[in-house]
N, C-alpha and C positions, 0 to 999 in steps of 0.2 A: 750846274743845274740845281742841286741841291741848293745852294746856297740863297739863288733865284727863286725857289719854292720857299725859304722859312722866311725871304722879305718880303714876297706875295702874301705870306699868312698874318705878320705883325702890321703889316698896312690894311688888311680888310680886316682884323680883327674887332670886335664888339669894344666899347665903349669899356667895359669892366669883364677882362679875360679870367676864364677861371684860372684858378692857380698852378694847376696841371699845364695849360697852354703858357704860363709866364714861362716856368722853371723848362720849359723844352727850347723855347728863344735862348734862356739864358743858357743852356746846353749845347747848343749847335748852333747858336748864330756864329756868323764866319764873315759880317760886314762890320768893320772898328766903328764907324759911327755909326751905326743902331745898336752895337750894344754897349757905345757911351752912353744913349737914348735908355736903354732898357734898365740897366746899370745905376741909371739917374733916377728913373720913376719906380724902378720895383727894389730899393734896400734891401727887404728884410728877406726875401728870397735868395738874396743874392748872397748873402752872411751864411745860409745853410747850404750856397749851392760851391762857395768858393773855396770849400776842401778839396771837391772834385774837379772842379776847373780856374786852378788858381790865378788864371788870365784874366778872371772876370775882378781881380786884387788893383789890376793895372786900368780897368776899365775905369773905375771908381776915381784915378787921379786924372782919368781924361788923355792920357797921352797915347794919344792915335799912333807915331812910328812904335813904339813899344808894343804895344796889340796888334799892329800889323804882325812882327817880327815874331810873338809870340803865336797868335795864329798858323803861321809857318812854319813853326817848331811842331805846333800842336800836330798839324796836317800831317808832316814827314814824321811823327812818331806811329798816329795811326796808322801809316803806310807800312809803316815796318810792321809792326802787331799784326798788318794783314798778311802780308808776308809769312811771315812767323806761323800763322795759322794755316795759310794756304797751301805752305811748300810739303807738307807730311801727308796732307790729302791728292796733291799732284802727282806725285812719287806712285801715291799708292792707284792712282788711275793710271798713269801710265803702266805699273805694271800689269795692270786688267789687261790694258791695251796689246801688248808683248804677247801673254799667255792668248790670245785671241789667235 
């Protein structure tokens, strides 16, 4: 759904996106060819944005199975991090839950 929403927004987007709206595609887009697309037209963002999303390294040489694979690296990392966060807050409603 999400992913469906950020290629909704780089297809209606203005002519000249502010740069806030670049650097958020290049952040969370999750389609290999529009952010070979993104990748291709916005460089210089892309240099300050690929410490933090080093995937956006592989956009740059264009190879699509690569950025799939890495997207799906990306995904099941996040998954875990949510994981990670969620399980100490569950624990702790569940015990709400008990003492009820």
């Amino acid at each position: 759904m999400i992913r469906r929403l950020i290629e909704a927004d780089i297809f209606n987007a203005p002519v000249n996106p502010p740069e806030e709206q670049i650097r958020f595609w290049l952040s969370e887009c999750r389609t290999p060819e529009l952010l070979i697309a993104l990748v291709e037209k916005y460089s210089e963002p892309v240099k300050r944005l690929s410490l933090q999303r080093p995937l956006l390294i592989q956009a740059v040489s264009s190879r699509e199975t690569e950025i799939e694979r890495l997207l799906h690296e990306e995904e099941e990392y996040e998954r875990k991090l949510d994981k990670e966060y969620w399980a100490p807050l569950k624990e702790e409603l569940e015990i709400w839950r008990h003492k009820k």
